[in-house]
KEKE-3310 file (N, C-alpha, C; in steps of 0.2 Angstrom, whole numbers, plus 5000, padded with zeros to 4 digits):
npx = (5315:5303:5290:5274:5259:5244:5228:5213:5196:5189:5189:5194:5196:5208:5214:5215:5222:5234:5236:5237:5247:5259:5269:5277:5281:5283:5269:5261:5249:5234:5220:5213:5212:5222:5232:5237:5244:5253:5259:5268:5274:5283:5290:5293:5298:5289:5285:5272:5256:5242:5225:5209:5195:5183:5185:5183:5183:5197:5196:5199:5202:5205:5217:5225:5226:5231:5246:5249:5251:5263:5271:5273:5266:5271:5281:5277:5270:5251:5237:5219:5206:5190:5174:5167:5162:5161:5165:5167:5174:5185:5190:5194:5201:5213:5216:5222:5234:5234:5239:5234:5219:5212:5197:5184:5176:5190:5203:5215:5225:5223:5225:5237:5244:5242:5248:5262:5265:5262:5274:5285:5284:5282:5296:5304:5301:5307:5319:5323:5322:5330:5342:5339:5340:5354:5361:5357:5364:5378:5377:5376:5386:5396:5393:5397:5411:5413:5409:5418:5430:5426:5428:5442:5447:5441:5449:5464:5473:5480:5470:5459:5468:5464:5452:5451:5457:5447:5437:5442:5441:5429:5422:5429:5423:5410:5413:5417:5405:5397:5402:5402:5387:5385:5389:5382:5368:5370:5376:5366:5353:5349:5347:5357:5356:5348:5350:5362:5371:5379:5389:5400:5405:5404:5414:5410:5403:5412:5420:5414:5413:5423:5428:5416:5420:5431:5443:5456:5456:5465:5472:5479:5473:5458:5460:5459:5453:5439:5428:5418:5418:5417:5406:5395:5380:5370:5353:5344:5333:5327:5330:5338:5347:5356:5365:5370:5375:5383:5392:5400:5406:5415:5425:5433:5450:5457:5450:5446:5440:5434:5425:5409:5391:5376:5358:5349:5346:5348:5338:5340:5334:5322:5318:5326:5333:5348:5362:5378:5392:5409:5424:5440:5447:5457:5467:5473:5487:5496:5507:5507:5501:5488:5477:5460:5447:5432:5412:5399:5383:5369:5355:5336:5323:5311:5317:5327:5316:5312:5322:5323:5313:5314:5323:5321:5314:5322:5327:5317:5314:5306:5294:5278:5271:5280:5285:5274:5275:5287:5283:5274:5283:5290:5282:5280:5292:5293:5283:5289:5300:5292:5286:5298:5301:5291:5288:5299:5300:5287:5294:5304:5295:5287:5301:5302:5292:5292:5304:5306:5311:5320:5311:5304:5317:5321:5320:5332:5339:5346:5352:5361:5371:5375:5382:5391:5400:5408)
npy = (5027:5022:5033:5039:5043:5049:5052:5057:5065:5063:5064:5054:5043:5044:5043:5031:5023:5028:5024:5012:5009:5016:5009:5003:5013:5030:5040:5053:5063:5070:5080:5084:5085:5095:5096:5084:5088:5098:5092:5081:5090:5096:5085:5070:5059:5049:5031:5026:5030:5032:5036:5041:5043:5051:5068:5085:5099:5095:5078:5062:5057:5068:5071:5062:5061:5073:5071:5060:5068:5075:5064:5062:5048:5037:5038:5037:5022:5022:5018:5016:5021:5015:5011:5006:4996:4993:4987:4997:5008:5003:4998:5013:5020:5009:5011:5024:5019:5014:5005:4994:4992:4998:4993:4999:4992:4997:4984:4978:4968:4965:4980:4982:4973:4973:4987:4985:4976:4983:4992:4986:4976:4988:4995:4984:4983:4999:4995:4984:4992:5002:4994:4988:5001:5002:4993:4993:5004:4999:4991:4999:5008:4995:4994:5005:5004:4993:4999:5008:5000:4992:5002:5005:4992:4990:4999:4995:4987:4973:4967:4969:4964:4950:4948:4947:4936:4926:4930:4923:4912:4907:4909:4898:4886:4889:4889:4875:4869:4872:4868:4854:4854:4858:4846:4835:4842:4840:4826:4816:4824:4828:4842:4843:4855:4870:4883:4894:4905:4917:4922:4936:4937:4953:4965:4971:4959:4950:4954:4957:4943:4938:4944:4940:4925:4926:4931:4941:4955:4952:4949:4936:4926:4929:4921:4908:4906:4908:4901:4904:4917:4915:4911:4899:4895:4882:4878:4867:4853:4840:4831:4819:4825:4834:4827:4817:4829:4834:4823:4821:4833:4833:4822:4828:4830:4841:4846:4847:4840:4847:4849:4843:4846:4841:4844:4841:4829:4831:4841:4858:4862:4873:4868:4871:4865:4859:4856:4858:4861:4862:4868:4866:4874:4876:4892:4898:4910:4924:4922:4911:4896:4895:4888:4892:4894:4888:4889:4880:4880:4866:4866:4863:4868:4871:4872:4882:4892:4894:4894:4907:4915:4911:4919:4935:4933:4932:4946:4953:4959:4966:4960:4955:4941:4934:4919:4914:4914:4907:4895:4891:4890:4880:4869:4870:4866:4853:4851:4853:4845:4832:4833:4836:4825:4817:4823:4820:4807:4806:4811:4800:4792:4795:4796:4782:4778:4784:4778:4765:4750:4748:4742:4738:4744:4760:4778:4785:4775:4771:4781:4783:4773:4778:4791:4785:4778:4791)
npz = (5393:5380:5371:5373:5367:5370:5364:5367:5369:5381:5397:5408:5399:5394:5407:5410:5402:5404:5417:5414:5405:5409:5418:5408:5399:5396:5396:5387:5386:5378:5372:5361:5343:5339:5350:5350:5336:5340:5350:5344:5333:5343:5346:5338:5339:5345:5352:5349:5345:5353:5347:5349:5339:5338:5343:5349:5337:5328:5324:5325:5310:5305:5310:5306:5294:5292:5299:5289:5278:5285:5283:5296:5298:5293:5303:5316:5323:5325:5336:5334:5345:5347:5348:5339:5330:5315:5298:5288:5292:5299:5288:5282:5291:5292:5277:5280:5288:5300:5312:5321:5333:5346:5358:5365:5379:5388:5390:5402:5400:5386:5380:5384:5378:5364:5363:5365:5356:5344:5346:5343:5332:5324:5327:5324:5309:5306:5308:5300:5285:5289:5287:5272:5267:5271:5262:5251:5248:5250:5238:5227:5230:5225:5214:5208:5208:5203:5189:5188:5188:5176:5166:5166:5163:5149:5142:5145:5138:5139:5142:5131:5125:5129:5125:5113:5112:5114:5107:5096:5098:5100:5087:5081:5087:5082:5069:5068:5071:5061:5049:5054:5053:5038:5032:5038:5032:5020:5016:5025:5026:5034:5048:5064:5073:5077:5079:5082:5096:5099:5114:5122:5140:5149:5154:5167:5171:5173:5181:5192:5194:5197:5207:5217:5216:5226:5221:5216:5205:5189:5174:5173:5182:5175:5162:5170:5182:5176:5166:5158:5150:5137:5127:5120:5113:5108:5099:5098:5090:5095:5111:5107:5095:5103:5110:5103:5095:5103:5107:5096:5091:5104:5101:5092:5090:5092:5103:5120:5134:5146:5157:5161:5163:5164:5163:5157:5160:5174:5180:5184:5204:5202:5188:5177:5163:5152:5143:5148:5143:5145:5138:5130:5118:5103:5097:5082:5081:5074:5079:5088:5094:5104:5118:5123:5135:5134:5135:5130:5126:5126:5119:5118:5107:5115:5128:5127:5126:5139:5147:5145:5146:5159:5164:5162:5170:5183:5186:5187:5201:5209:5207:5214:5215:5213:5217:5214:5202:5198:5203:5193:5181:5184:5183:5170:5164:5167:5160:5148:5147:5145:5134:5125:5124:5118:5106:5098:5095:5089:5077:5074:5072:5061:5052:5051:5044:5032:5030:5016:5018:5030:5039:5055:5061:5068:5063:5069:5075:5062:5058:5069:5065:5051:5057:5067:5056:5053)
capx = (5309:5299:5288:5268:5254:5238:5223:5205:5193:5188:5197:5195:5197:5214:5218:5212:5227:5239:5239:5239:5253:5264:5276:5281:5280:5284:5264:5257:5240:5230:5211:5211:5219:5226:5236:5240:5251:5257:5265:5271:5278:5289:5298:5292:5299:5286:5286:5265:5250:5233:5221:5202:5191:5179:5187:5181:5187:5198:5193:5206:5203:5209:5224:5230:5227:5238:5250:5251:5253:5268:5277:5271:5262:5275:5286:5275:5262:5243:5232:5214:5202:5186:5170:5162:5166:5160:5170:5169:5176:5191:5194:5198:5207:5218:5220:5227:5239:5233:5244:5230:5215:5210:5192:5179:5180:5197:5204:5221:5230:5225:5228:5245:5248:5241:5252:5268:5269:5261:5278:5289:5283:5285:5304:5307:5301:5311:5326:5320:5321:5336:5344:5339:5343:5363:5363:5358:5371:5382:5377:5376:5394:5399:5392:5401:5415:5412:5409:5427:5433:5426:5432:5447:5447:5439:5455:5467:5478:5482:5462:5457:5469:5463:5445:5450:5458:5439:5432:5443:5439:5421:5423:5432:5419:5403:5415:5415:5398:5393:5406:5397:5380:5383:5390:5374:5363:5372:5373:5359:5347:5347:5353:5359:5356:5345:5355:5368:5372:5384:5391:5407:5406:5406:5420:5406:5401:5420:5426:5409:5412:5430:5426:5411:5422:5435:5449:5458:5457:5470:5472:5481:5466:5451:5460:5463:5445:5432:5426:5411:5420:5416:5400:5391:5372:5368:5349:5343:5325:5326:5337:5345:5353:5360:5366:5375:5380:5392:5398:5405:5411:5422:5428:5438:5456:5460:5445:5446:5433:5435:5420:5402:5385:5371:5356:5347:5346:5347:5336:5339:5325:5319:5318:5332:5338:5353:5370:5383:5404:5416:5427:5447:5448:5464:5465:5479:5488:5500:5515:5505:5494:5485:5469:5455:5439:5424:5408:5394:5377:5365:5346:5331:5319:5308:5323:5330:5311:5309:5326:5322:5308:5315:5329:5318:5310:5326:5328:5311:5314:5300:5288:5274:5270:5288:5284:5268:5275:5291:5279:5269:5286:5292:5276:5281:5300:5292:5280:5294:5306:5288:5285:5303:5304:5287:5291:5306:5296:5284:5299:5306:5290:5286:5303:5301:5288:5297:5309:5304:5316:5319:5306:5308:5322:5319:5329:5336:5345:5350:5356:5367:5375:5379:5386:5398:5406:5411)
capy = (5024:5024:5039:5036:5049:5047:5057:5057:5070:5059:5062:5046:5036:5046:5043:5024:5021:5029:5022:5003:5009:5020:5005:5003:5019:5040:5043:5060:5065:5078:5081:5087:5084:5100:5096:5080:5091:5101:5087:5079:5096:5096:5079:5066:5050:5044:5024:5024:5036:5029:5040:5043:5044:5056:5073:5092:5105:5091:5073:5058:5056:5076:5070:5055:5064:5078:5066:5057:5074:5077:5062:5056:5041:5033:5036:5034:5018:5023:5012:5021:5021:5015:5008:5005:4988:4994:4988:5004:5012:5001:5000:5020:5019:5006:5016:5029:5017:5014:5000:4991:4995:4997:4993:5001:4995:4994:4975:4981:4964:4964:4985:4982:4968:4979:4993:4981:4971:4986:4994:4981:4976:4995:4995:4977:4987:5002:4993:4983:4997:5005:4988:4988:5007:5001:4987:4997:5010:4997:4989:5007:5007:4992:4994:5014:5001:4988:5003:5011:4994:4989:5005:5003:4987:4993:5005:4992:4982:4968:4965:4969:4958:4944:4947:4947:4928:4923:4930:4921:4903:4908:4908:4890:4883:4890:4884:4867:4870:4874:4862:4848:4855:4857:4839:4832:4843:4835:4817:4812:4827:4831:4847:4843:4861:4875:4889:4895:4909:4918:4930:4936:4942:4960:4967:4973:4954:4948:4958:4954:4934:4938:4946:4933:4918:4927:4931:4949:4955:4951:4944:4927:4926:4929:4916:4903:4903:4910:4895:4906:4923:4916:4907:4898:4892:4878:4876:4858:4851:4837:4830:4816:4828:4834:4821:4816:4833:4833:4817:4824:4839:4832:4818:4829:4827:4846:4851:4843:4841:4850:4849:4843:4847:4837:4847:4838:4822:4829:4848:4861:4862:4878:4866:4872:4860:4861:4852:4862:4857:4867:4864:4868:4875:4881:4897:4898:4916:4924:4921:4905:4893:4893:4886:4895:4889:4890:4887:4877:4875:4865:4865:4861:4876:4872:4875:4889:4898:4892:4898:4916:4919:4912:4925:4938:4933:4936:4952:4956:4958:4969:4957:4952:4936:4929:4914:4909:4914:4901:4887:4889:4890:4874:4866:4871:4866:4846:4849:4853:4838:4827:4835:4838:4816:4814:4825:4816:4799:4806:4810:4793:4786:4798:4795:4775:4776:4787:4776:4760:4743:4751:4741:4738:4752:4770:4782:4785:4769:4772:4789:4781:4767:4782:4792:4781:4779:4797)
capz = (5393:5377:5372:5369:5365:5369:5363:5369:5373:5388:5405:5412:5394:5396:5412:5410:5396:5407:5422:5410:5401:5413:5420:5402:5393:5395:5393:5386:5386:5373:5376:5355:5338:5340:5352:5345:5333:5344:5353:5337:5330:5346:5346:5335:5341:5349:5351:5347:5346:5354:5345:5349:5332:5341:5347:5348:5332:5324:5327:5323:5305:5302:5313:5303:5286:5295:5299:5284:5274:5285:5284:5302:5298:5290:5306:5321:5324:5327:5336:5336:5350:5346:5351:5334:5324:5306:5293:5282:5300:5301:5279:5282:5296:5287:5271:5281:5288:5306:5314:5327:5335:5355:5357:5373:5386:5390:5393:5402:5395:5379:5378:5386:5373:5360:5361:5366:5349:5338:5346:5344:5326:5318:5327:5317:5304:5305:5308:5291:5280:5289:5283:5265:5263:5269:5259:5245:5248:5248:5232:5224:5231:5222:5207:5208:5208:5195:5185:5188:5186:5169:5160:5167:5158:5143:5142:5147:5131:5137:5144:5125:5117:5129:5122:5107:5111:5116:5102:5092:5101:5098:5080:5080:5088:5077:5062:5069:5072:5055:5046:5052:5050:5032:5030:5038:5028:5011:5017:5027:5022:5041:5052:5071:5077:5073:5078:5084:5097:5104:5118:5126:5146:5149:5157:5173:5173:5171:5185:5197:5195:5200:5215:5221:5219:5229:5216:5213:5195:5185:5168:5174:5186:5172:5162:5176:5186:5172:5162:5154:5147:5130:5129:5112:5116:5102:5098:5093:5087:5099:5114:5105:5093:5106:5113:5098:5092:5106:5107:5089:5095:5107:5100:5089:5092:5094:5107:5126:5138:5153:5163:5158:5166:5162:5167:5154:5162:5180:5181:5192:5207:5198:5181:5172:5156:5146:5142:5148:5141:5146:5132:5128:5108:5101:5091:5080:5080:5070:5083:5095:5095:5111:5120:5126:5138:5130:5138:5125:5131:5121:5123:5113:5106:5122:5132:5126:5127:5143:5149:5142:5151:5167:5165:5162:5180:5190:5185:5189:5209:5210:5206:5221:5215:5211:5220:5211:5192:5199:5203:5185:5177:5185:5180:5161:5163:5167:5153:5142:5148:5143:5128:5121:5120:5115:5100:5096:5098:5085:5074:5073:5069:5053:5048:5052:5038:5026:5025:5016:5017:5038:5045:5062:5061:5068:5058:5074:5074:5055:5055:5074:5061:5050:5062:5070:5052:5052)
cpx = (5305:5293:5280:5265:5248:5233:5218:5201:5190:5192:5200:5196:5208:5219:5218:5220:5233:5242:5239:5245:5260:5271:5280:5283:5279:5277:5262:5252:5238:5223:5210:5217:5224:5232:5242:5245:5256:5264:5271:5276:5284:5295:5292:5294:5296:5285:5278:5260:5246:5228:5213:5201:5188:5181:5184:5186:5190:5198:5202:5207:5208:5216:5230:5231:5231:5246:5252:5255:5261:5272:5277:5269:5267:5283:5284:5270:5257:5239:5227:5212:5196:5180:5165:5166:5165:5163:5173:5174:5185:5195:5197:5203:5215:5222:5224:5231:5239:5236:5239:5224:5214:5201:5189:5176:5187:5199:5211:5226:5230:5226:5235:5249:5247:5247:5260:5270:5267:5270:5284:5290:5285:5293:5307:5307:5306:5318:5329:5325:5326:5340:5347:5343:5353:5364:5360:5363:5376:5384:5378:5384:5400:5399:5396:5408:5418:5412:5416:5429:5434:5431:5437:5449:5446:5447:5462:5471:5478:5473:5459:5460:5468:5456:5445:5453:5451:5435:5436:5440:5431:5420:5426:5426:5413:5407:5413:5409:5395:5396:5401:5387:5378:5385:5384:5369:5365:5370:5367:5353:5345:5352:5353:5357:5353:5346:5358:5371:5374:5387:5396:5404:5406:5411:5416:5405:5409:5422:5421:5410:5419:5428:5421:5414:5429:5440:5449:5458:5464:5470:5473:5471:5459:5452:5459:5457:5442:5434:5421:5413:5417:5412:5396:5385:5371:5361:5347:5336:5325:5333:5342:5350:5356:5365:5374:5379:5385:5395:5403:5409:5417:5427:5433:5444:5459:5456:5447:5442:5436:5433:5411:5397:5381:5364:5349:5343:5345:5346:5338:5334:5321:5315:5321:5333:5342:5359:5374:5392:5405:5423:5435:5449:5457:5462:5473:5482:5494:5507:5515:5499:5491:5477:5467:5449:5435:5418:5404:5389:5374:5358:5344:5327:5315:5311:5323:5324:5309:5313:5326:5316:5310:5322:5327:5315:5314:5330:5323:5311:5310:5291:5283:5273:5274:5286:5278:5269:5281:5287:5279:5275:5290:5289:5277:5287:5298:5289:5282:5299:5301:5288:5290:5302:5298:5286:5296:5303:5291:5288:5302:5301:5290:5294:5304:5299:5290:5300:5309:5310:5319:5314:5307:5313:5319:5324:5333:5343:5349:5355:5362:5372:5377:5384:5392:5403:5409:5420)
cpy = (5027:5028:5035:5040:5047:5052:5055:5064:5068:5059:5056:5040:5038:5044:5033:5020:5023:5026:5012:5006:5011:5015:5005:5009:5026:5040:5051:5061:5072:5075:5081:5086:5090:5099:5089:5081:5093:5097:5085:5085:5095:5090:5074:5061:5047:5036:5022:5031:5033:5035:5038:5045:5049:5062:5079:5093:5098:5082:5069:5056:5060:5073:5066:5058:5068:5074:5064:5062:5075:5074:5057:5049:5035:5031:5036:5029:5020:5017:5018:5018:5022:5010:5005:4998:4988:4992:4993:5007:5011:5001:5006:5022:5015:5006:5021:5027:5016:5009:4994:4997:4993:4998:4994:4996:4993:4988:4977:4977:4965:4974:4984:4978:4970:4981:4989:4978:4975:4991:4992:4979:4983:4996:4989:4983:4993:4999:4987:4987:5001:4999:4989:4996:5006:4999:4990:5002:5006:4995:4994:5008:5003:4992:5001:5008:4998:4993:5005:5006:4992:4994:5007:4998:4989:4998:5001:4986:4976:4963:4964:4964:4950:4941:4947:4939:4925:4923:4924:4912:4902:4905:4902:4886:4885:4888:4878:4865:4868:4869:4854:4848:4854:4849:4834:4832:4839:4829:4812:4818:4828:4839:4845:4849:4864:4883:4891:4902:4909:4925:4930:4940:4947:4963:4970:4963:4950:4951:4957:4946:4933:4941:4941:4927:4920:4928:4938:4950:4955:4946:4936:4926:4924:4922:4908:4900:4906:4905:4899:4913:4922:4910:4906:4895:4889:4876:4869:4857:4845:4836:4822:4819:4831:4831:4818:4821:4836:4830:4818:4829:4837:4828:4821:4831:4834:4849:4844:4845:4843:4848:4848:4844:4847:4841:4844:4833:4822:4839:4849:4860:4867:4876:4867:4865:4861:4856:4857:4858:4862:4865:4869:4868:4879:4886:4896:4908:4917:4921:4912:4901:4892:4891:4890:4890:4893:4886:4886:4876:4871:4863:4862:4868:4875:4875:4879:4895:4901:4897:4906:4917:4918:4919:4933:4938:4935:4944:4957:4958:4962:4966:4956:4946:4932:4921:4908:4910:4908:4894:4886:4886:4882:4869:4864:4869:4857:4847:4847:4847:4832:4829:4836:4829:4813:4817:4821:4809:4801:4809:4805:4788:4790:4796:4785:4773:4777:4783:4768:4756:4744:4747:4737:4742:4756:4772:4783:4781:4769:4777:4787:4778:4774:4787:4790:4779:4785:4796)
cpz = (5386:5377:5371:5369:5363:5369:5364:5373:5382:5394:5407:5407:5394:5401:5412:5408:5400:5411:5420:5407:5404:5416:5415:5398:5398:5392:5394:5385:5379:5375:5368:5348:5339:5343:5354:5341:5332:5347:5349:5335:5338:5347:5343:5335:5345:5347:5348:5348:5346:5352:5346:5342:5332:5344:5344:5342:5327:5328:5322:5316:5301:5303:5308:5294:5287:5295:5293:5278:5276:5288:5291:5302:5297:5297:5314:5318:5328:5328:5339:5341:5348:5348:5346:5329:5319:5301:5289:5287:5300:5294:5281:5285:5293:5281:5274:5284:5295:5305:5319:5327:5343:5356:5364:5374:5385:5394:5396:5398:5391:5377:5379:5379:5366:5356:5361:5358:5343:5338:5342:5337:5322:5320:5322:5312:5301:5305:5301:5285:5281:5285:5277:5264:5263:5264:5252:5244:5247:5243:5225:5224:5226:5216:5204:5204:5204:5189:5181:5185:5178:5165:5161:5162:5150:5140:5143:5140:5132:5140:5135:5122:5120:5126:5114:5104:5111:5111:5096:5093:5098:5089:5077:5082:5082:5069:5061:5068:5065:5049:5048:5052:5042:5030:5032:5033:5021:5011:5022:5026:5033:5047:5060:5074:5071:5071:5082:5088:5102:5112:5123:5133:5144:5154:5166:5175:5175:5180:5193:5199:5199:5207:5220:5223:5223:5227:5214:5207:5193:5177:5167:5177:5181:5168:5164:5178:5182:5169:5159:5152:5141:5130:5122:5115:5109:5101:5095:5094:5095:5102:5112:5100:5099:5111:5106:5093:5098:5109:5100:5090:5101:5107:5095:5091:5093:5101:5115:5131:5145:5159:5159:5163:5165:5167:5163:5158:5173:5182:5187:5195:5203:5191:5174:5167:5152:5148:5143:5147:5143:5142:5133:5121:5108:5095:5089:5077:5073:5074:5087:5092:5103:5114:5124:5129:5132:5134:5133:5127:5124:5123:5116:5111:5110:5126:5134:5127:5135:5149:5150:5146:5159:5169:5164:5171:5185:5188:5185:5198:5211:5209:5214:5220:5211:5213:5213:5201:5192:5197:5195:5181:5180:5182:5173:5161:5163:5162:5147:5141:5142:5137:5123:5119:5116:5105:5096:5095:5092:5079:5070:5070:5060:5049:5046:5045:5034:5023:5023:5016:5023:5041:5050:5064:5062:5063:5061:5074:5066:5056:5065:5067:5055:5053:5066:5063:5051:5055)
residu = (UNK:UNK:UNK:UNK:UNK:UNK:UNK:UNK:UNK:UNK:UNK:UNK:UNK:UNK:UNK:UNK:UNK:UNK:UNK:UNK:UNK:UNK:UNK:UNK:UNK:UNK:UNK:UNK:UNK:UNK:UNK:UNK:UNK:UNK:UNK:UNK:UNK:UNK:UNK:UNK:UNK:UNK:UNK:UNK:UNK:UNK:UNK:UNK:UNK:UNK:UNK:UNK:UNK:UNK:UNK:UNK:UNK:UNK:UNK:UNK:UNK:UNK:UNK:UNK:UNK:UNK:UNK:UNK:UNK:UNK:UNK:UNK:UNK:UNK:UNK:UNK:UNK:UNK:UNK:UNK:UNK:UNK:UNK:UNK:UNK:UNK:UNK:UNK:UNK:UNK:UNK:UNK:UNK:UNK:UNK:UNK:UNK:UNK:UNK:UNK:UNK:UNK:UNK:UNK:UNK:UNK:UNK:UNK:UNK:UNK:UNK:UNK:UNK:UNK:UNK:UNK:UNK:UNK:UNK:UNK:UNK:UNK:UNK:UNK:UNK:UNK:UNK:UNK:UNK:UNK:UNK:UNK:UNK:UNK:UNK:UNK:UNK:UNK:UNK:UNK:UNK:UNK:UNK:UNK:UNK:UNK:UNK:UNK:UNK:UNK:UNK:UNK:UNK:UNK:UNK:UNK:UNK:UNK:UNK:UNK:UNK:UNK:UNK:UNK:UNK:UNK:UNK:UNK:UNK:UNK:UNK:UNK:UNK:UNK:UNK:UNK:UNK:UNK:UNK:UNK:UNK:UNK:UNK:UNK:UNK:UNK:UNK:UNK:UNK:UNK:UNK:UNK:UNK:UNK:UNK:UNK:UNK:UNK:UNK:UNK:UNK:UNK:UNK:UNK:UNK:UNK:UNK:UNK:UNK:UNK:UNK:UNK:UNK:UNK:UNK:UNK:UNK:UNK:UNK:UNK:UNK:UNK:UNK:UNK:UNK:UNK:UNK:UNK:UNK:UNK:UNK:UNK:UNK:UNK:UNK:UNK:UNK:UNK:UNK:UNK:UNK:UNK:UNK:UNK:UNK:UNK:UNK:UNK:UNK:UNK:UNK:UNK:UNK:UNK:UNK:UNK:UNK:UNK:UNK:UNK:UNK:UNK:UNK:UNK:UNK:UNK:UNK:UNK:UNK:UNK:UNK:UNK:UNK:UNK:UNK:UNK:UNK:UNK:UNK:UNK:UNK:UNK:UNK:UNK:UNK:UNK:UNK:UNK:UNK:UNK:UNK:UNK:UNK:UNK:UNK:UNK:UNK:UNK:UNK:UNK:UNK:UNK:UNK:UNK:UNK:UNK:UNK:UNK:UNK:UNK:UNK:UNK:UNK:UNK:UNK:UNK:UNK:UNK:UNK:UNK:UNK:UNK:UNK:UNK:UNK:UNK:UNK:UNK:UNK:UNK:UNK:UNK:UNK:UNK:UNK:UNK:UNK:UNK:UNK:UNK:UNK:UNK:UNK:UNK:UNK:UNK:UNK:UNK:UNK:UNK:UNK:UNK:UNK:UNK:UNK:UNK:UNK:UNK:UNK:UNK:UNK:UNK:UNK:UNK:UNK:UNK:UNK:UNK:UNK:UNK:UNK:UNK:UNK:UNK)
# end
């Protein structure tokens, strides 16, 4: 039988809470905070403390600052005993961390139901918090793990010289890249993309994507099921360049489309946007030619700003109002859908007018009809 501990100077407000509580609960009595502490100091798993606010020498306010000092507060629930409704009374009470209140006279149901769900709520609670501290230990654990792991890898030859096939694919692509950036710029006086950036997995993130999707590390393995070890992010002005810079892109007769994901045309629920290929580049070695994945995203400079602040947010998990900076940022992910084409829409007409003996022509449609001669 759970413990309870209830203090009042009062005989009869003591005996009162007793005999309403005693079918449920091991009730103890004290007349004074003193011996409030006393109690406490001898065994401290009581399941609650019904405290009077009024008692001789130390009164209940001394008790709860005593408490809190050492530690108690945080591991029993307090419900005071009070006959005054003041809000300042109750503020106080609730910065020291009081759990409920029980008000004179005594209602035996709503005391019984009281002390019942302020019990029942701090066990959830404790059993909470025991929880998270596992599930930290554990995660502490994995990461212990992943750690070993990595510079294992880091230290490991044939892991080095797969990364050093990745970076090579990287570097074929941002060629491609830039090869037809500069033939744009010469012959139509235009650039498909703004900029170009890159990054290779880390051997901790490498070794965590293998474990989640359910695969042992090994070098075949990282090959085989990672499609994103080696990742280019393509910035573009509007979304018909990108649109058209990679239908270019794949249509060149070394590169092969793997997997596309249109994120453009069909947002995550969050508001994500971006064009995702999964592409197959050949590097040419000194002994081999072989192909490598490659992952290409391409956004717009809305996008990419939009993205970076969203990735900035899931790494915040200590935030309190996660939720309501989500909403706003969903809000800004459609704003930027409407705003990237209306941009683009205001494009086509300045260049519309630019270009005289074009009328009725966008330059859109001109600069397609160049394009398709390439």
């Amino acid at each position: 039988m759970q413990r309870i501990l209830v203090a009042d100077d009062v005989e009869i407000n003591r005996e009162l809470l007793c005999h309403m509580l005693e079918d449920e609960y091991a009730v103890e009595m004290a007349s004074d905070g003193d011996q409030v502490l006393e109690l406490l100091g001898i065994a401290d798993d009581a399941a609650a403390l019904i405290l009077d606010l009024h008692m001789p020498r130390m009164d209940g306010f001394a008790v709860m600052e005593r408490m809190r000092q050492d530690g108690w507060m945080s591991r029993i629930p307090v419900l005071v005993i009070t006959s005054e409704a003041a809000p300042e009374i109750e503020n106080r009470c609730f910065e020291l961390g009081v759990s409920d209140f029980i008000h004179k006279p005594f209602d035996e149901s709503v005391v019984r139901q009281r002390v019942r769900n302020t019990v029942e709520l701090f066990l959830c609670k404790k059993e909470l918090e025991q929880k998270v501290e596992r599930q930290i230990e554990t995660l502490k654990k994995q990461n212990e793990i992943i750690e070993l792991q990595a510079e294992k890898l880091k230290a490991a030859e044939p892991f080095n010289h797969l990364m050093m096939q990745y970076r090579c694919a990287i570097m074929e692509v941002e060629t491609k890249l830039k090869v037809l950036n500069e033939e744009f710029s010469r012959e139509y006086n235009r650039n498909p993309f703004e900029s170009i950036k890159s990054r290779l997995k880390t051997p901790e993130s490498i070794y965590e994507k293998l474990r989640k999707k359910g695969y042992e590390f090994s070098i075949e393995n990282i090959a085989e099921y990672l499609t994103d070890v080696a990742g280019v992010r393509v910035i573009c002005s509007f979304p018909d360049d990108i649109y058209r810079l990679a239908e270019l892109f794949i249509k060149q007769d070394d590169i092969t489309l793997l997997k596309s994901k249109d994120y453009i045309k069909n947002p995550k629920p969050n508001g994500y946007r971006s064009l995702h290929l999964i592409l197959s580049i050949p590097i040419f070695l000194s002994k081999e030619k072989k192909y490598m994945k490659v992952e290409v995203q391409f956004r717009t400079i809305a996008m990419d700003f939009w993205a970076s602040l969203e990735h900035k947010l899931k790494y915040k998990k200590e935030l309190g109002n996660a939720d309501e900076i989500m909403a706003q940022l969903k809000k800004c992910a459609d704003s930027i859908g409407v705003l990237d084409y209306q941009m683009q829409d205001i494009r086509d007409k300045i260049d519309r007018y630019s270009n005289g003996g074009e009328t009725g022509q966008t330059a859109q449609e001109a600069d397609s009809r160049a394009y398709a001669g390439l």
